[in-house]
N, C-alpha and C positions, 0 to 999 in steps of 0.2 A: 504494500500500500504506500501510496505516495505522500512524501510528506506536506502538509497544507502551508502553503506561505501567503499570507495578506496580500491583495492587488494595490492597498493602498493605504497611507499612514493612519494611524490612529489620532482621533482627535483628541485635544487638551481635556483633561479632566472639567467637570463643570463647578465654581466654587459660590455658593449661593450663601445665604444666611445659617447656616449650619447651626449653629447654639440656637435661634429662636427655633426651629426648627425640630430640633430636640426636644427645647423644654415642652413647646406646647406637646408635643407628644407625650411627655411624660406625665403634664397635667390632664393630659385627657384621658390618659391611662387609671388615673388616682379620681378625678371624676369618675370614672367607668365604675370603679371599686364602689368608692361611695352613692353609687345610686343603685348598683346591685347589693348592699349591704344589707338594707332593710329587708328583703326579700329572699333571705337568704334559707328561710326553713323552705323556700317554694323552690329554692333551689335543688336545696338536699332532697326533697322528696322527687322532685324528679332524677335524678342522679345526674344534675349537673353543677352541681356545687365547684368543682374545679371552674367554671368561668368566674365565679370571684376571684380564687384566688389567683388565676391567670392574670386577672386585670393587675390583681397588688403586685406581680411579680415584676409585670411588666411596668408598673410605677417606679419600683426599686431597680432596677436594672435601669430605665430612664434616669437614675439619677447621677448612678454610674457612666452613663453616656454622657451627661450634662457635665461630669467633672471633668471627663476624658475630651469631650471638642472644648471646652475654655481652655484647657491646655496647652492642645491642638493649635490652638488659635493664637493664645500666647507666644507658643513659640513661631508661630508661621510670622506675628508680627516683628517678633524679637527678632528673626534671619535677616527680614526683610530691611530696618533700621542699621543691620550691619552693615548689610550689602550697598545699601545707601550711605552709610557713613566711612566707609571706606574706598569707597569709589572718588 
């Protein structure tokens, strides 16, 4: 089998608002939680009670993303400031 080579370059990544991007994710995730919470014996009786807890996971783990692109960002601004200041 032959090996597959690209006919043509790959385009630049796309860099968009990334942090707002997240968090609202994350708060939608933790809204999701809290407005499945009250209803949660209607859950468990139908045996879907893991979509609560899906939603909180998915909250916490948004939070960890929320930490992980400020960082991200930080340092992408901090290169950039080098790259500038020593040019």
């Amino acid at each position: 089998m032959a090996k597959w080579t690209p006919k043509h370059e790959a385009p630049e990544p796309l860099e968009g608002p990334v942090v707002a991007t997240i968090t609202g994710g994350t708060i939608l995730w933790f809204v999701l939680f809290l407005v499945q919470l009250p209803f949660y014996g209607w859950f468990d009786d139908g045996g879907h009670a893991w979509w609560v807890w899906t939603c909180l996971a998915g909250g916490g783990l948004g939070l960890i993303g929320v930490w992980y692109v400020r960082k991200r960002d930080a340092a992408i601004r901090r290169a950039e400031a080098e790259r500038h200041g020593s040019a």
